[in-house]
C-alpha positions in Angstrom: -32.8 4.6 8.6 -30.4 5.7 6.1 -31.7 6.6 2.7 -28.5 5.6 0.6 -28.2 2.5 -1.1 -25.3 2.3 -2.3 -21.9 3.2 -1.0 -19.1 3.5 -4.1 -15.8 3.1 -2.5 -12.7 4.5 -4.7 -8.9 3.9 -3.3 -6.7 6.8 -4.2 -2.8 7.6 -4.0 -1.5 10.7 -6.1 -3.5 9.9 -8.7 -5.0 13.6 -10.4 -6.7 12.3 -13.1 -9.3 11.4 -10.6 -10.7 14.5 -11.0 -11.6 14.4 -14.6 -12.6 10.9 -14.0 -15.0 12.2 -10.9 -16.2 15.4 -13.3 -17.3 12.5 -16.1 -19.2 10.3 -13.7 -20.9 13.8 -11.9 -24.1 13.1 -13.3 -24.2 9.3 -11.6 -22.8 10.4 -8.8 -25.4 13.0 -8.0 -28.0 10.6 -7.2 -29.3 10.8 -3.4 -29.6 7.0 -2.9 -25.1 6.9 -3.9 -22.4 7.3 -0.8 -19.4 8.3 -2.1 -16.5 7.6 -0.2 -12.6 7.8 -1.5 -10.1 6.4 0.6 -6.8 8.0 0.7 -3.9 5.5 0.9 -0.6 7.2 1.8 -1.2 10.3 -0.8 -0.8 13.8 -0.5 -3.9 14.7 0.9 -3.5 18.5 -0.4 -3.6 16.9 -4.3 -6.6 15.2 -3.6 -8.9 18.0 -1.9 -7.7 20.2 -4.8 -9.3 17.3 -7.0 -12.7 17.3 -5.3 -13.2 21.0 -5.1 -16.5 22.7 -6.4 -17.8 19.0 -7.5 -21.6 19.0 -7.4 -22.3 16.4 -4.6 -21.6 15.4 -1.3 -17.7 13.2 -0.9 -16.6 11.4 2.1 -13.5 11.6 2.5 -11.1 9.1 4.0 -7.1 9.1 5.4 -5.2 6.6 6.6 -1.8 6.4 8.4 -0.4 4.1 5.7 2.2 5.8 3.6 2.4 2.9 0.7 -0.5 2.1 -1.2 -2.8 -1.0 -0.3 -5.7 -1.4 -2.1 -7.0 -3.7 -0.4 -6.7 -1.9 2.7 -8.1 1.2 1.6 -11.4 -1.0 0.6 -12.0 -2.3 3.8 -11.5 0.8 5.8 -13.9 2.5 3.1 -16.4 -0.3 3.7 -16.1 0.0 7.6 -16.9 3.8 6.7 -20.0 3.2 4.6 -23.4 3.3 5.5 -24.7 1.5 2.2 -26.2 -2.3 1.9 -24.8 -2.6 -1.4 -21.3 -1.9 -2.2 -19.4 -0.7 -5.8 -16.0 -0.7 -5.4 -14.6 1.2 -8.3 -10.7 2.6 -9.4 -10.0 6.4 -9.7 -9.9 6.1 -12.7 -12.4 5.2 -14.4 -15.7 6.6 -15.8 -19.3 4.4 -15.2 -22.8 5.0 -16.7 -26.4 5.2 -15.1 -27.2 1.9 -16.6 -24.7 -0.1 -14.8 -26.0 1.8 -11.4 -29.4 0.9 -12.3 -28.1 -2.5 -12.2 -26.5 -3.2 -9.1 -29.9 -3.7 -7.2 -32.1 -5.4 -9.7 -29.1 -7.9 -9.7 -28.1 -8.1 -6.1 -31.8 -8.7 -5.2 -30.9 -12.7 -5.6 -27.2 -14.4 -4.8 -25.2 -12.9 -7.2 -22.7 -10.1 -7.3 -21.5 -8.0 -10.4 -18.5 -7.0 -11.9 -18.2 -4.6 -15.3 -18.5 -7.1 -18.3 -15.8 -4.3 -20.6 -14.2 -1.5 -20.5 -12.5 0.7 -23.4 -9.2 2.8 -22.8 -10.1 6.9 -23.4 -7.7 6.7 -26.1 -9.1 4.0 -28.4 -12.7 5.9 -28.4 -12.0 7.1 -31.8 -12.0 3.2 -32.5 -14.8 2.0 -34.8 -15.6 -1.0 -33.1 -16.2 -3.5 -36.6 -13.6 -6.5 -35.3 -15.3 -9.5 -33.6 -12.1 -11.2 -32.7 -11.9 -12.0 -28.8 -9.7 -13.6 -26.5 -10.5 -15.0 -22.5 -8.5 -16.4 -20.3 -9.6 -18.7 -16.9 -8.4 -20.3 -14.4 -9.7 -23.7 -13.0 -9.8 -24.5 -9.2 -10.2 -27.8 -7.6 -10.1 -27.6 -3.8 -11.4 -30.6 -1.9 -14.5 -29.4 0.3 -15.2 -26.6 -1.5 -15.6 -28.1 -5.3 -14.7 -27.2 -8.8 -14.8 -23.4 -10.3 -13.4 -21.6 -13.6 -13.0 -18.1 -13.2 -12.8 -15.7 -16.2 -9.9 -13.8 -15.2 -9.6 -11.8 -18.3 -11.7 -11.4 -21.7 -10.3 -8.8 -24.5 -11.1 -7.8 -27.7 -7.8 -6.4 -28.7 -8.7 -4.7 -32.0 -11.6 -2.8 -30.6 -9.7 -1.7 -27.6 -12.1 -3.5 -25.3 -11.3 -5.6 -22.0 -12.7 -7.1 -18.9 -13.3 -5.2 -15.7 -13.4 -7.6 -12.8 -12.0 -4.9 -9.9 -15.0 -3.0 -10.9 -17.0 -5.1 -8.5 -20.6 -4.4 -6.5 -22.0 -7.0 -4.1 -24.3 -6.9 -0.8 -22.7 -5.9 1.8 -23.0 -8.9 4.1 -21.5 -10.7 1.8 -18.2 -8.9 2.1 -18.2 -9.2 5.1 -19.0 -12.8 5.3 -15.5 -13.7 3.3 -13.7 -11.4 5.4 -13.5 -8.5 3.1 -10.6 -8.3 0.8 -7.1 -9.4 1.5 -4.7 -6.6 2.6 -2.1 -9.8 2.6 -1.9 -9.1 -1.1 0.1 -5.8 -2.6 0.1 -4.1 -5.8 -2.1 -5.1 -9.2 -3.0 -8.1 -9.9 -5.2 -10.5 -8.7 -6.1 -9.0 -5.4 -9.7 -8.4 -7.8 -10.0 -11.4 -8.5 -9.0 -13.3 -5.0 -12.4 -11.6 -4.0 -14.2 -12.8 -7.2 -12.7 -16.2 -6.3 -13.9 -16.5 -2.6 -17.4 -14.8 -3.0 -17.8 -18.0 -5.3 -16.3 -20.6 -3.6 -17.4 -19.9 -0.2 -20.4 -18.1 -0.7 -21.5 -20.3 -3.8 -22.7 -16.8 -5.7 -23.1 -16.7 -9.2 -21.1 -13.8 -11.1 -23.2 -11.5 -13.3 -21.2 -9.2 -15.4 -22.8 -6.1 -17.3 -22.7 -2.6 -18.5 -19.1 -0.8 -20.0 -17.1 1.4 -18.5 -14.3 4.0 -19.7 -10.5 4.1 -18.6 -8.4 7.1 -18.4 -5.4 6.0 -20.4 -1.9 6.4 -18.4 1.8 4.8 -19.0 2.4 2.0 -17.8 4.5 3.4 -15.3 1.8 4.4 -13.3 1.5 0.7 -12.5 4.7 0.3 -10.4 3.5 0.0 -7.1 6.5 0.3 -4.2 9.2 -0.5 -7.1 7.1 -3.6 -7.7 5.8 -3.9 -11.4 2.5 -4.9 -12.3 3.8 -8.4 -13.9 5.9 -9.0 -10.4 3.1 -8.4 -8.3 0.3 -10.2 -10.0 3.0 -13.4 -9.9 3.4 -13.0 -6.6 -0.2 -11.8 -5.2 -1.5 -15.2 -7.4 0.8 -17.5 -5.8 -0.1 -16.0 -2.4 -3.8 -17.0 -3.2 -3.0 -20.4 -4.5 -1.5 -21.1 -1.1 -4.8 -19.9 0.1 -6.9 -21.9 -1.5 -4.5 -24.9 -0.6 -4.7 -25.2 2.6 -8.6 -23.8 2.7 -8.1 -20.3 3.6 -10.5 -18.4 2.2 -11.3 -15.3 4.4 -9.9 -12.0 4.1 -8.4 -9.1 6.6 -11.3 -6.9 7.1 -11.8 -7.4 10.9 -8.2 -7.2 11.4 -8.0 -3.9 9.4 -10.5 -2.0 11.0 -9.2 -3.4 14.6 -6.1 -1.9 14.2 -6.7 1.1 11.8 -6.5 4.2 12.8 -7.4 6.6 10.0 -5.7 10.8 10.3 -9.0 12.1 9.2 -12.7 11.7 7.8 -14.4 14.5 5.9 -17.7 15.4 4.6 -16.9 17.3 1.2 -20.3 18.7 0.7 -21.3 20.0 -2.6 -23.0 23.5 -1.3 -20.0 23.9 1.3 -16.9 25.9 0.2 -14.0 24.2 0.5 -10.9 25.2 2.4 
């Protein structure tokens, strides 16, 4: 039986401050009960094992044959790679503490999942953190069969620097797989986070628990254009393509047809004591 608990799933294109972000979360990663696994979604594979050389534990590592970023995608190959019960799915960029690893079991023990209550952008840390003023936004769902929820899809407190983090998400993993892992359907940023926040709840009727705060490696906000799609065009559309969802009671995701038809280049064990080459 395998000894990790845990598998943390990270989705990567091009991005090279992963290293720094993977160098700051070293000491959580290093614990023998974690699985990490980074998923490789049309990047240049030669960036990213420069970016996990000499790290001091063990990465699997993940390519696919996609050569445009999906995150959704990437997260259910990484999940069809795993070997963990309980599953973190967290972006390259950004930096998590022991706490909020502490608390994926203890809260995961009963129907619930978690997502990061806040995180702060690496350059507001100088930020004393003295204004209470806070803003959140939901969005209410009636859909006949299924009932009534209000998700909290974002919660900010501007002057502190401080936002939600719902793509920073851990759950069981039968329970991904029971809403059909995440949507591949859905491109870009934006919603594609919470569309699995959404259909854990409605379908699976399990309460969200959010803890713990994270860091973000601040970046332009050009980084955000995704296949010449902006952030603001694909959230519009990726919401709309949920709504239709939920409409018409669709609430499973691609993962079975994903890993039916994937076929990743390459799957590598980047172990800490190995040199790498």
């Amino acid at each position: 039986m395998s000894k990790i608990l845990t598998s943390i799933i990270i989705t990567w294109k091009d991005r090279p401050d992963i290293r720094l972000a993977l160098q700051a979360n070293a000491s959580v990663f290093a614990n023998s009960k974690l699985e990490i696994i980074i998923v490789n979604c049309g990047g240049n594979i030669r960036i990213l094992k420069d970016a996990i050389r000499g790290l001091p534990f063990n990465i699997i590592l993940i390519s696919t044959r996609l050569r445009t970023f999906n995150k959704c995608y990437a997260q259910n190959i990484g999940v069809s790679q795993s070997t963990g019960r309980l599953l973190l799915f967290l972006d390259a960029d950004v930096i998590i503490e022991n706490d909020f690893i502490d608390r994926i079991p203890q809260v995961l023990r009963k129907d619930q999942f978690l997502t990061l209550a806040a995180i702060r952008e690496s350059q507001d840390l100088s930020k004393t953190i003295t204004s209470e003023f806070e803003v959140a936004f939901h969005t209410e769902l009636r859909v006949p069969g299924y009932g009534h929820l209000r998700v909290e899809t974002n919660r900010a407190r501007p002057l502190a620097g401080i936002r939600s983090a719902p793509g920073i998400i851990a759950m069981r993993r039968e329970h991904f797989i029971a809403i059909g892992g995440a949507n591949s359907r859905l491109s870009g940023w934006g919603w594609e986070d919470l569309d699995v926040i959404v259909r854990l709840q409605f379908t699976l009727k399990l309460k969200r628990i959010q803890a713990g705060i994270g860091r973000h490696l601040s970046h332009p906000n050009s980084v955000r254009i995704l296949n010449n799609n902006s952030r603001t065009n694909s959230e519009l559309k990726n919401f709309l393509a949920c709504i239709a969802n939920y409409t018409t009671g669709s609430f499973q995701g691609t993962y079975v047809k994903n890993i039916k038809h994937s076929r990743y280049i390459s799957k590598i064990v980047a172990r800490k004591d190995a040199p790498q080459s």
